[in-house]
FIDO-222405 format. One record per atom (N, C-alpha, C): x, y, z; residue in three letters; atom name. Coordinates in steps of 0.2 Angstrom, whole numbers, always signed. Example, Ala and Ser with C-alpha at 12.3 -4.5 7.8 and 13.67 -1.06 7.14 Angstrom:
2
<<+66 -28 +39> ala N>
<<+62 -22 +39> ala CA>
<<+66 -16 +39> ala C>
<<+64 -11 +35> ser N>
<<+68 -5 +36> ser CA>
<<+64 +0 +39> ser C>
***
This chain:
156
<<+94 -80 -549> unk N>
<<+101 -84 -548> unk CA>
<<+106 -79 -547> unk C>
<<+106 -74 -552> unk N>
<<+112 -68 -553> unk CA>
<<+111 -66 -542> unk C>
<<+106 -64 -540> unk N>
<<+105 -61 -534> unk CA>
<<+106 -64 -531> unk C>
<<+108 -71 -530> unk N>
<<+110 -77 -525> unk CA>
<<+115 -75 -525> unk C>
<<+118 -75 -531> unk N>
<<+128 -76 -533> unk CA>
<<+131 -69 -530> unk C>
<<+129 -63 -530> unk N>
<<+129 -56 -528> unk CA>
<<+129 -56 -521> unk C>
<<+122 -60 -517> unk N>
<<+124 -61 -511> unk CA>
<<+130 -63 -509> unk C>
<<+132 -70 -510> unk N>
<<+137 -76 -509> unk CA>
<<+142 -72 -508> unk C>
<<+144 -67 -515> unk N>
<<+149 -64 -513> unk CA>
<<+151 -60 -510> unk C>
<<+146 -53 -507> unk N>
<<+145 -49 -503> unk CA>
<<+147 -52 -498> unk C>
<<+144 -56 -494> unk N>
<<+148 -62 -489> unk CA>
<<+153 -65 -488> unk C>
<<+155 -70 -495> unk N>
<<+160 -73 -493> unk CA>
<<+168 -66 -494> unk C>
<<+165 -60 -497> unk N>
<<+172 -54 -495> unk CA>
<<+173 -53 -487> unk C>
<<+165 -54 -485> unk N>
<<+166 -50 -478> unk CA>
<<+170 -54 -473> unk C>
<<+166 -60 -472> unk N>
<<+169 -65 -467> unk CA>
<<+173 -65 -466> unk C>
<<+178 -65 -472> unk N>
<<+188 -65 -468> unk CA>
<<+191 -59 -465> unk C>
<<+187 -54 -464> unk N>
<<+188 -48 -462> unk CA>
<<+187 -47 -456> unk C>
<<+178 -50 -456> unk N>
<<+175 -51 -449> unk CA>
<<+179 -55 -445> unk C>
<<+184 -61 -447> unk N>
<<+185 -65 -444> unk CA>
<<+192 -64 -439> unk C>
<<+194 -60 -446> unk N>
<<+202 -56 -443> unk CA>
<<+202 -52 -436> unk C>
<<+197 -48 -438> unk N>
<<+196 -41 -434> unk CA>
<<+193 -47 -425> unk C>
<<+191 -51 -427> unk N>
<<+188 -54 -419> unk CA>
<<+195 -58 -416> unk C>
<<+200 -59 -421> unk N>
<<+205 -61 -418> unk CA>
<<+212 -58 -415> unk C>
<<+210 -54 -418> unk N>
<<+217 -48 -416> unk CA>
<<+215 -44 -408> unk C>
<<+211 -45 -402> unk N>
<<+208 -43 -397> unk CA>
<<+214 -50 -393> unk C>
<<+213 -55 -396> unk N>
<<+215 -62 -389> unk CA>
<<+224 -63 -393> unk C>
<<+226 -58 -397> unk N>
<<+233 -58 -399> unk CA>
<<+236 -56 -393> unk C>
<<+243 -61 -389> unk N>
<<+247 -59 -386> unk CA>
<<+252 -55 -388> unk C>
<<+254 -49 -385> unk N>
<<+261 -48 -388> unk CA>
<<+268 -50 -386> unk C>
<<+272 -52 -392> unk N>
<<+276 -57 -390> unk CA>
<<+281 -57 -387> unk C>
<<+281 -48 -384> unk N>
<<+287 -47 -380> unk CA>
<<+285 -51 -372> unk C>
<<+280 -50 -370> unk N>
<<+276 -53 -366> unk CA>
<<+281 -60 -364> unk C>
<<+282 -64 -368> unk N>
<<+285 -71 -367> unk CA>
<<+294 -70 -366> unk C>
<<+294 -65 -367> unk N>
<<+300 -63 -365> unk CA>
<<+303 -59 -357> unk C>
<<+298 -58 -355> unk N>
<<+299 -55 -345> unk CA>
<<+298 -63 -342> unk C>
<<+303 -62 -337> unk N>
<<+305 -67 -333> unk CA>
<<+308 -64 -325> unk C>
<<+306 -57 -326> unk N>
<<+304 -53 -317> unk CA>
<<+299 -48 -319> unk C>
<<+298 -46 -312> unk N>
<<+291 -42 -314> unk CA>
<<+292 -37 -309> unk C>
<<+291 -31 -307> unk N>
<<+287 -27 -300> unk CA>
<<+283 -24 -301> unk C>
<<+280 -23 -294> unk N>
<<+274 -24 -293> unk CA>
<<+274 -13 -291> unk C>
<<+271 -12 -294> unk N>
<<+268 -4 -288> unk CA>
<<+260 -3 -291> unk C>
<<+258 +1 -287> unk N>
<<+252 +3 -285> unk CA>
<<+247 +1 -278> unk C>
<<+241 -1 -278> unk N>
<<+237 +0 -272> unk CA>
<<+239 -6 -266> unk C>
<<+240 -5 -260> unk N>
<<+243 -7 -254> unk CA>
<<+239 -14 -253> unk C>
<<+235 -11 -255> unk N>
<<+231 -18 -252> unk CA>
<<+232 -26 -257> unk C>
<<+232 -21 -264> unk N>
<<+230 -27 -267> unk CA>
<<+239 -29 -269> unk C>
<<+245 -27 -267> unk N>
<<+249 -27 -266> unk CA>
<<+251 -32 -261> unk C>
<<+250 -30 -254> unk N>
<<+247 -35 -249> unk CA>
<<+245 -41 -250> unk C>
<<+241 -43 -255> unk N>
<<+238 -51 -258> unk CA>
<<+242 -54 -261> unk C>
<<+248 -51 -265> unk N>
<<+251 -54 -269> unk CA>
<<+257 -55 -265> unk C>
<<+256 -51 -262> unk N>
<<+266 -53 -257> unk CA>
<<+263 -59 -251> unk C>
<<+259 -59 -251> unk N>
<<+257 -64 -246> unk CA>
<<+258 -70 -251> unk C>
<<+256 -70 -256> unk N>
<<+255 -77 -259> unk CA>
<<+259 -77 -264> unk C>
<<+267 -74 -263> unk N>
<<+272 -76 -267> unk CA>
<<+272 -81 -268> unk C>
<<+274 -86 -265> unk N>
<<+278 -93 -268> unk CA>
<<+274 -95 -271> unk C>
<<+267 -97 -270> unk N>
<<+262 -98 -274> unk CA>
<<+262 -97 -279> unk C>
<<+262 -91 -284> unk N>
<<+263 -88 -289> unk CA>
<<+268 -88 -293> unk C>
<<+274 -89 -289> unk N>
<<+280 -89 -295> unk CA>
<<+283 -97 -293> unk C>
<<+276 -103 -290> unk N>
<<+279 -109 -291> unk CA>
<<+278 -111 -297> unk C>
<<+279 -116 -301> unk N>
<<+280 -118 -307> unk CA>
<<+278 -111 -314> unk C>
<<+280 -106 -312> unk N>
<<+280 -102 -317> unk CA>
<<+287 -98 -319> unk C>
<<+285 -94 -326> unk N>
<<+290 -92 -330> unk CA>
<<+293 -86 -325> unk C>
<<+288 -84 -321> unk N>
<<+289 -74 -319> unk CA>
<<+292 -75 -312> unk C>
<<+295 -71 -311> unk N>
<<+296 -70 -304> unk CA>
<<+298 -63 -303> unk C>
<<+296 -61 -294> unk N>
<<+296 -54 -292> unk CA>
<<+302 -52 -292> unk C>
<<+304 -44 -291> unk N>
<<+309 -41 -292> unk CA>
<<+307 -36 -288> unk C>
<<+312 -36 -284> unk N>
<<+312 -30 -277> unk CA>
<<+315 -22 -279> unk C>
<<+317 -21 -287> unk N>
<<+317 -15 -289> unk CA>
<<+314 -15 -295> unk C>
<<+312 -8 -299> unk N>
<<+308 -8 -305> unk CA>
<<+315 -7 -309> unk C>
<<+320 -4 -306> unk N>
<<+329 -5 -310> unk CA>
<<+328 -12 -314> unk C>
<<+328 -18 -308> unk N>
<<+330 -24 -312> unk CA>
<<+325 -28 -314> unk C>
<<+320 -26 -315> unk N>
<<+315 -29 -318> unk CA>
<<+314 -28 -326> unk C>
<<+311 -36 -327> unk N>
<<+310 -33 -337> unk CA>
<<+303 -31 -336> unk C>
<<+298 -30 -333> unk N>
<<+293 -27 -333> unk CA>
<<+290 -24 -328> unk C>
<<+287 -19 -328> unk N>
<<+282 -16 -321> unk CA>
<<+275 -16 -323> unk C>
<<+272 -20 -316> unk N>
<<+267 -22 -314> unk CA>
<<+262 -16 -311> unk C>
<<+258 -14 -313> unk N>
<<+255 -8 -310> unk CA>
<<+248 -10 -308> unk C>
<<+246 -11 -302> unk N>
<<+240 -14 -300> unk CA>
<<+234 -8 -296> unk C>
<<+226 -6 -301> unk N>
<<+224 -1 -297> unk CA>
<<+220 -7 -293> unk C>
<<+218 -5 -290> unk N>
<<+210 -6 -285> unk CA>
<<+208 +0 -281> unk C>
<<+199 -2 -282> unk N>
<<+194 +1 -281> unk CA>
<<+191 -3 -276> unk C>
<<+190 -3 -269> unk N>
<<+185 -6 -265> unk CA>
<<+178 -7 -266> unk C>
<<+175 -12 -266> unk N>
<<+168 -10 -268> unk CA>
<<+162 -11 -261> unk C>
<<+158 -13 -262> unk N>
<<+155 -16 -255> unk CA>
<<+147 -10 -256> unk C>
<<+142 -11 -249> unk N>
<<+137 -10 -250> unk CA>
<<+139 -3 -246> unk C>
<<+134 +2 -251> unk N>
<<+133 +9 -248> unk CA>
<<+128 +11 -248> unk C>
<<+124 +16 -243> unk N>
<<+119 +18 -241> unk CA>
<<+116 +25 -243> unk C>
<<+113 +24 -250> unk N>
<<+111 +33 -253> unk CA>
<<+105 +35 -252> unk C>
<<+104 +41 -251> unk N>
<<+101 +44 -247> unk CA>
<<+96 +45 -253> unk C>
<<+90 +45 -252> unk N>
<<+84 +46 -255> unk CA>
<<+79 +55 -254> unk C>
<<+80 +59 -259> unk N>
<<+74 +64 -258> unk CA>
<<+67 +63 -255> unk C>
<<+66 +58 -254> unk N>
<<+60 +56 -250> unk CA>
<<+60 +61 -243> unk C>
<<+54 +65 -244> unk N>
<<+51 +70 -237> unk CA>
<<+47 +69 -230> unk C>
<<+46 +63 -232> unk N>
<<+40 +62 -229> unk CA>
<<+44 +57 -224> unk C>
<<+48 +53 -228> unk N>
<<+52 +46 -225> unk CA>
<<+59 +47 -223> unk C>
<<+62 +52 -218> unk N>
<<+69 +53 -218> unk CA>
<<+72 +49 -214> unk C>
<<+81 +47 -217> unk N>
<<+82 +43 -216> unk CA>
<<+82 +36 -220> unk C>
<<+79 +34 -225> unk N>
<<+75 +30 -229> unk CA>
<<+80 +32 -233> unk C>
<<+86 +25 -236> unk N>
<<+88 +25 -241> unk CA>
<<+88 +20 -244> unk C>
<<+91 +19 -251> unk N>
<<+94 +14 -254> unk CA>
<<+99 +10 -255> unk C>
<<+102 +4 -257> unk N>
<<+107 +1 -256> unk CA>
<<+108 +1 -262> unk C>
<<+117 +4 -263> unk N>
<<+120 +3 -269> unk CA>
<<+127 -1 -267> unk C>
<<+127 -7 -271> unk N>
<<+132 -11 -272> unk CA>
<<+137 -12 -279> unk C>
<<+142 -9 -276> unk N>
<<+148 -6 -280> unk CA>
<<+153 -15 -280> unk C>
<<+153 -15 -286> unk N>
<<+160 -20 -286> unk CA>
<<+166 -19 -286> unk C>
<<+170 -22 -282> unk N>
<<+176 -24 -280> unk CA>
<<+180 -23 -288> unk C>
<<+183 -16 -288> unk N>
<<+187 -17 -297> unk CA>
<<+195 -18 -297> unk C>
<<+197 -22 -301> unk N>
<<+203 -24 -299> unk CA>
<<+207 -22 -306> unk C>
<<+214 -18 -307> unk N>
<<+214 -17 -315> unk CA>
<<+224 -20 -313> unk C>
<<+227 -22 -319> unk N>
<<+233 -22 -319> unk CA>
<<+237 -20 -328> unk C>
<<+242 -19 -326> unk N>
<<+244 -16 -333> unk CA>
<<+250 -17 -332> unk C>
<<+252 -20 -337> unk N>
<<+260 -24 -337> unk CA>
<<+265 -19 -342> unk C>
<<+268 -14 -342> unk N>
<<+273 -11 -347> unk CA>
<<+282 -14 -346> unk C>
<<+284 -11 -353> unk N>
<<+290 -13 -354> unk CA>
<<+295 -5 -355> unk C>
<<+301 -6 -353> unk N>
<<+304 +0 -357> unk CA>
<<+308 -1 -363> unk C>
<<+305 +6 -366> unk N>
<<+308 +7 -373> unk CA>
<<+310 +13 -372> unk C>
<<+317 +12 -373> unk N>
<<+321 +19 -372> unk CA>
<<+320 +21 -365> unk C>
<<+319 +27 -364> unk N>
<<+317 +31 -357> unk CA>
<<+311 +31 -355> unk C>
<<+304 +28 -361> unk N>
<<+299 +28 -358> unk CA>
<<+297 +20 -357> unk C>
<<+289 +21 -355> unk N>
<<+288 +14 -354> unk CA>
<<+281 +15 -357> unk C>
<<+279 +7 -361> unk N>
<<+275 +7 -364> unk CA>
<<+270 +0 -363> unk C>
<<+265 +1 -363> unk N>
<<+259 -2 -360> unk CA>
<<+259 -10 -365> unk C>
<<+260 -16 -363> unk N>
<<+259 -20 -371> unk CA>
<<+253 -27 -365> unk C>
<<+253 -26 -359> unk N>
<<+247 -30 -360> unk CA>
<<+243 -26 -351> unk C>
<<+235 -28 -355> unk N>
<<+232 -26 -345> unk CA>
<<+226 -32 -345> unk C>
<<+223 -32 -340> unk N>
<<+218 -34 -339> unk CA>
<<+214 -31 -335> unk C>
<<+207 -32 -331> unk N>
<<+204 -29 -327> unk CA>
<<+198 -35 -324> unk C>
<<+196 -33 -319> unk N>
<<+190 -38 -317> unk CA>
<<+186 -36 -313> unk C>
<<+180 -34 -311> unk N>
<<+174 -34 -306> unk CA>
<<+171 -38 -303> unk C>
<<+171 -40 -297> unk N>
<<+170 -44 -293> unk CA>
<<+163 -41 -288> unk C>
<<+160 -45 -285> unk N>
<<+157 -45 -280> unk CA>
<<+159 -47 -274> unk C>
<<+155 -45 -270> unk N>
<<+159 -46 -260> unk CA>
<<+162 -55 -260> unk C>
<<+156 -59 -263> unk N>
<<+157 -66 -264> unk CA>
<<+165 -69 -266> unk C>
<<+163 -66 -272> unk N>
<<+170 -67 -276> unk CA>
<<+175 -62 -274> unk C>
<<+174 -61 -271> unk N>
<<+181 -54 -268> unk CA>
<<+184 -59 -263> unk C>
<<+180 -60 -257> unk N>
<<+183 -67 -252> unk CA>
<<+185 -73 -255> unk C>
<<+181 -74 -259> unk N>
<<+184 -83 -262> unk CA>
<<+193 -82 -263> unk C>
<<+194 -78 -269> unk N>
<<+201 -75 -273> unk CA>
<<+199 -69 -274> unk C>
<<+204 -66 -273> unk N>
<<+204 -57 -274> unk CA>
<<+206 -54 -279> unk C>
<<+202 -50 -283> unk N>
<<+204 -48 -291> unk CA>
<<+211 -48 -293> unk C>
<<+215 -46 -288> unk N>
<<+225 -44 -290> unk CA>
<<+226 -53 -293> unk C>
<<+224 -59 -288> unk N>
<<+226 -65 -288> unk CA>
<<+222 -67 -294> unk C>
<<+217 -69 -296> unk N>
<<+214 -70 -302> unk CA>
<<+217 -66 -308> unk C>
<<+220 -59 -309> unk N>
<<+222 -58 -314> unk CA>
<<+230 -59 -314> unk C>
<<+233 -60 -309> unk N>
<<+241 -61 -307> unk CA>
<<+239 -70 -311> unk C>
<<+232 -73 -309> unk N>
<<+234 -81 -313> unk CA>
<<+234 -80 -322> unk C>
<<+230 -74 -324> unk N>
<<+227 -74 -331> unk CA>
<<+238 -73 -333> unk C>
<<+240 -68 -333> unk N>
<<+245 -63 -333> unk CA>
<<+251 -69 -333> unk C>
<<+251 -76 -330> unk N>
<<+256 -80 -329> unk CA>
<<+251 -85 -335> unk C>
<<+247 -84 -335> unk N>
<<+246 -89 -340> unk CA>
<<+247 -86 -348> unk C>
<<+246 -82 -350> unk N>
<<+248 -76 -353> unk CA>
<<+255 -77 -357> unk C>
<<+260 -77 -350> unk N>
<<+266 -75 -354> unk CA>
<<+269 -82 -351> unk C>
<<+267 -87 -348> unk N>
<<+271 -92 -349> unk CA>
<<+268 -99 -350> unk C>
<<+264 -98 -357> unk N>
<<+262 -103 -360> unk CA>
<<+256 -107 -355> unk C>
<<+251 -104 -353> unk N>
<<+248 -107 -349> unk CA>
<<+252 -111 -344> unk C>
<<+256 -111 -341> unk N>
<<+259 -112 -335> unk CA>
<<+257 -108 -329> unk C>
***
């Protein structure tokens, strides 16, 4: 009985700990709810996607683009990585010529900072890998530009 009770509480100290620490990863920061422009810099292409599909983006939402990093309450910093099929060359002697298929994913990353004082400082990013499929459906900048407006304006 003593050895039940000893468990019990070894566990019931832990779980709220456990519990905490799984929820501090899906905390917004709260400045977050406070940007209402954004610019954009980084890679052309995936830059490209989202200037195409402005209106779309800042319809029924809190954010809207800013045509300098001056006037904006945040910058948008967007990498991509192409992905697609590549042809690696195998040591094989016998069979030259003869390679394999390596299928790179499509990486799409964005990171949202704020300025504090003269610097600027990281407070939300996300990332996503896509395959060719999912790359032509919606293109990683668009799926995260949807997470990013959901994020900071209330799922809107």
């Amino acid at each position: 009985m003593k050895k039940n009770f000893s468990r019990f509480l070894v566990v019931s100290l832990l779980l709220p700990g456990l519990a905490i620490g799984k929820h501090k990863g899906d905390k917004i920061d709260p400045r977050l709810k406070q940007i209402h422009t954004i610019f954009l810099k980084g890679a052309y292409t995936a830059l490209q996607e989202v200037r195409d599909k402005r209106a779309e983006i800042e319809k029924d939402s809190c954010l809207r683009f800013a045509d300098h990093a001056d006037s904006a309450d945040a910058v948008v910093k967007v990498s991509y990585t192409p992905g697609g099929v590549s042809q690696v060359s195998t040591a094989t002697p016998n069979m030259p010529g003869m390679g394999l298929q390596d299928v790179q994913p499509y990486h799409t990353a964005l990171e949202l900072s704020v300025r504090e004082g003269t610097k600027m400082r990281k407070i939300w990013d996300k990332h996503v890998d896509l395959d060719r499929g999912q790359q032509a459906t919606q293109p990683g900048v668009l799926r995260l530009m949807d997470f990013l407006r959901h994020d900071a304006c209330d799922g809107r």
